[in-house]
LOPA-362292 format. One record per residue (C-alpha): residue in one letter; x, y, z. Coordinates in steps of 0.1 Angstrom, whole numbers, padded with zeros to 4 digits, m for minus. Layout:
LOPA-362292
+--------+-------+-------+-------+
! residu !     u !     v !     w !
+--------+-------+-------+-------+
!      A !     X !     Y !     Z !
...
+--------+-------+-------+-------+
END
This chain:
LOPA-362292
+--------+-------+-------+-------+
! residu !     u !     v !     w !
+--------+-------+-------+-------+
!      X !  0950 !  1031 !  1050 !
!      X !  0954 !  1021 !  1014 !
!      X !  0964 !  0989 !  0999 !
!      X !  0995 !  0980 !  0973 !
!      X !  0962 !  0964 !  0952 !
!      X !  0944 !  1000 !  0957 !
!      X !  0934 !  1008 !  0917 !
!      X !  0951 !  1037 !  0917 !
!      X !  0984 !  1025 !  0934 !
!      X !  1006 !  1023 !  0898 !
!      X !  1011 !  0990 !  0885 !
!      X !  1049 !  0979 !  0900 !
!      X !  1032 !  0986 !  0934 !
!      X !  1003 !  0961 !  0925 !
!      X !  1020 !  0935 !  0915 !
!      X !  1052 !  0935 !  0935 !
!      X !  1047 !  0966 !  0963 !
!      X !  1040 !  0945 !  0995 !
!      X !  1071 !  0951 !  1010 !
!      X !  1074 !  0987 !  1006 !
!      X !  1037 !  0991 !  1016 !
!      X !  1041 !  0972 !  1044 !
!      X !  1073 !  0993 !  1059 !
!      X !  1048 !  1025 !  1049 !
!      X !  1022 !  1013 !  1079 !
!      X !  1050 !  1003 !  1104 !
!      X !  1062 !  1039 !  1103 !
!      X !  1025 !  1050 !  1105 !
!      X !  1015 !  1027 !  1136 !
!      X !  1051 !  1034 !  1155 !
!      X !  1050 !  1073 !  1143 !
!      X !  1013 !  1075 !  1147 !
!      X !  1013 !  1098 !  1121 !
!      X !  0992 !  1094 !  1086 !
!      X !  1010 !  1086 !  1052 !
!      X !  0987 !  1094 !  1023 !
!      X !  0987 !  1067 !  0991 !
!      X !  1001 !  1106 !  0977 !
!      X !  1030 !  1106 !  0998 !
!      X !  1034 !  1067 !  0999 !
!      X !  1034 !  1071 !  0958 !
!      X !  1058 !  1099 !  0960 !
!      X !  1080 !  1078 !  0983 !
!      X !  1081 !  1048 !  0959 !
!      X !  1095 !  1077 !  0931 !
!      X !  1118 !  1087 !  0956 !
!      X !  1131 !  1052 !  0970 !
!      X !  1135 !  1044 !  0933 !
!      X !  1157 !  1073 !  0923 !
!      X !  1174 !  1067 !  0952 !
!      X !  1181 !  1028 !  0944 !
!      X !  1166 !  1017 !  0977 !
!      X !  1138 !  1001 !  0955 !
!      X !  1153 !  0983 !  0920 !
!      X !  1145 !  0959 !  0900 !
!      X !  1151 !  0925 !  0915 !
!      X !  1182 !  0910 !  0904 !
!      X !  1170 !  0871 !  0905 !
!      X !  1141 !  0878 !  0889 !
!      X !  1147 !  0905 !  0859 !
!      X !  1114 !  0919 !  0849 !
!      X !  1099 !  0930 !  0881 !
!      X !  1104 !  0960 !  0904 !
!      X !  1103 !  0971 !  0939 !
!      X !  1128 !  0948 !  0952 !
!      X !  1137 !  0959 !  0982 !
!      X !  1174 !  0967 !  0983 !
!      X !  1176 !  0993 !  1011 !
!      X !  1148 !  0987 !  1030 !
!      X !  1166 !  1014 !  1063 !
!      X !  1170 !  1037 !  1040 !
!      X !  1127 !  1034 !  1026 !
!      X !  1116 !  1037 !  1066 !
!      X !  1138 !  1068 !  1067 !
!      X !  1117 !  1083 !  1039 !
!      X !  1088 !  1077 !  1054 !
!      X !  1102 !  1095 !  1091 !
!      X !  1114 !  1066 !  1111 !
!      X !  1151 !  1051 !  1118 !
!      X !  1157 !  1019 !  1122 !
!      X !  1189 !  0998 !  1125 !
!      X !  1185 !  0963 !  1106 !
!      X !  1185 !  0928 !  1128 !
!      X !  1185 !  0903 !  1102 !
!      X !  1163 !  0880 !  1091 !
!      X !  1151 !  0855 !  1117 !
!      X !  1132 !  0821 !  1117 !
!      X !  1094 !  0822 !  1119 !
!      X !  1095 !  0815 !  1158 !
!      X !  1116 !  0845 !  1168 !
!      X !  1096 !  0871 !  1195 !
!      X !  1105 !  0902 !  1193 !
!      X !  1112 !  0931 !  1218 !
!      X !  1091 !  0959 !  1223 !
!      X !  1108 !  0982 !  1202 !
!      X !  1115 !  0960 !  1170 !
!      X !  1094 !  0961 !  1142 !
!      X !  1085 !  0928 !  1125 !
!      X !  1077 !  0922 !  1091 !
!      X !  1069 !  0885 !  1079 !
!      X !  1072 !  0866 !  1048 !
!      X !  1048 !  0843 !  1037 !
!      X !  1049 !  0816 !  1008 !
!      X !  1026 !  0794 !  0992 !
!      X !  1028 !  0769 !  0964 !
!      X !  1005 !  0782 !  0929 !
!      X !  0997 !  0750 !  0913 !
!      X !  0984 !  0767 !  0884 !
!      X !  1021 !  0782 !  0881 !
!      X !  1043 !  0755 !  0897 !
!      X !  1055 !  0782 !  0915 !
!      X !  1058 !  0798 !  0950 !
!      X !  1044 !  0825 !  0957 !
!      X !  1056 !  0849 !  0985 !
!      X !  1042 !  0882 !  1001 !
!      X !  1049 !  0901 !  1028 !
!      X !  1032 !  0912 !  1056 !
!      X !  1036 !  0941 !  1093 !
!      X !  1037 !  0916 !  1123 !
!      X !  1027 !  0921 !  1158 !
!      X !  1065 !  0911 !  1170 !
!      X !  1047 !  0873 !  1177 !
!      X !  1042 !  0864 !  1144 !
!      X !  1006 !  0870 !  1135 !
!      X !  1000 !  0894 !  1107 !
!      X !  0982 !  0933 !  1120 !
!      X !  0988 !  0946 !  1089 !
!      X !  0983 !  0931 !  1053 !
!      X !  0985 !  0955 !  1018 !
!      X !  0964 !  0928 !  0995 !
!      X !  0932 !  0938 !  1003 !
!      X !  0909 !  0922 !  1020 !
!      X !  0933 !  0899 !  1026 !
!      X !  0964 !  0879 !  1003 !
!      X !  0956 !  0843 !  1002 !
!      X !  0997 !  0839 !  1008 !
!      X !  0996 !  0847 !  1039 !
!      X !  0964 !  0835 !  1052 !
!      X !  0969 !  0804 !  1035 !
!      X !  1008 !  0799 !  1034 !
!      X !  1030 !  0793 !  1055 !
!      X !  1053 !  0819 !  1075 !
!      X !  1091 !  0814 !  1062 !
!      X !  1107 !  0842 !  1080 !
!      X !  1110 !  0874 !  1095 !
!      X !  1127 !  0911 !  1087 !
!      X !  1135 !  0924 !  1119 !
!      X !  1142 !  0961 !  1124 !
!      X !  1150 !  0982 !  1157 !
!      X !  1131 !  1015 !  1160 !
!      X !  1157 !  1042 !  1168 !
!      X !  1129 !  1067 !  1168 !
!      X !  1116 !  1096 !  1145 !
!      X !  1137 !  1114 !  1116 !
!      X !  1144 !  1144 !  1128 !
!      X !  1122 !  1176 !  1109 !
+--------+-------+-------+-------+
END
């Protein structure tokens, strides 16, 4: 698996990919297929073009905001129907995928700092693209959680 801090991931994905990275390996665990930091790369171009990845529009200056994040796991082979966002305590079903959003104050910034991360549908992280591991969310605290209901594969 690669990581959105891989030196060869391009520099958006670095500094603001979690997100997109992280629906990448939630389609790769629930497809068990393999997605190659090629064809997660190529995605990116793709979700881009497509406007399911923009530049975030409460923060102008940085990309990959998320704005279609159905329409980035159908890229990468998997439907899903979105569920909302839910409160850190929510348990999910067997067949919901869970990602979670950590934040944690930078004092050096005086700012929080947030990053996302693939849950096990209880609220611990299996799955985090800062490698080894984001001091967000193993330091932060959990705000929330993007639910999403597998529908299955994209058909070929």
């Amino acid at each position: 698996m690669y990581y959105q801090n891989s030196i060869e991931m391009p520099e958006r994905v670095q500094k603001w990919g979690c997100y997109a990275t992280v629906i990448s390996a939630a389609v790769a665990g629930r497809t068990k297929r393999s997605i190659s930091q090629e064809d997660f790369v190529n995605c990116v171009i793709e979700s881009e073009r497509r406007r399911y990845l923009t530049e975030d529009p409460e923060a102008p200056g940085t990309f990959m905001y998320v704005a279609d994040p159905t329409g980035i796991f159908r890229l990468f082979g998997l439907n899903v129907r979105y569920l909302g966002k839910k409160d850190a305590d929510y348990i999910c079903q067997p067949n919901e995928i869970e990602i979670l959003l950590w934040r944690r104050w930078n004092e050096k910034t005086r700012k929080y700092i947030y990053h996302f991360t693939l849950g096990n549908g209880r609220g611990m992280t299996v799955y985090d693209p800062w490698a080894p591991f984001s001091k967000t969310a193993s330091e932060g605290e959990l705000r929330s959680k993007r639910i999403f209901l597998d529908l299955g594969e994209v058909a070929a």
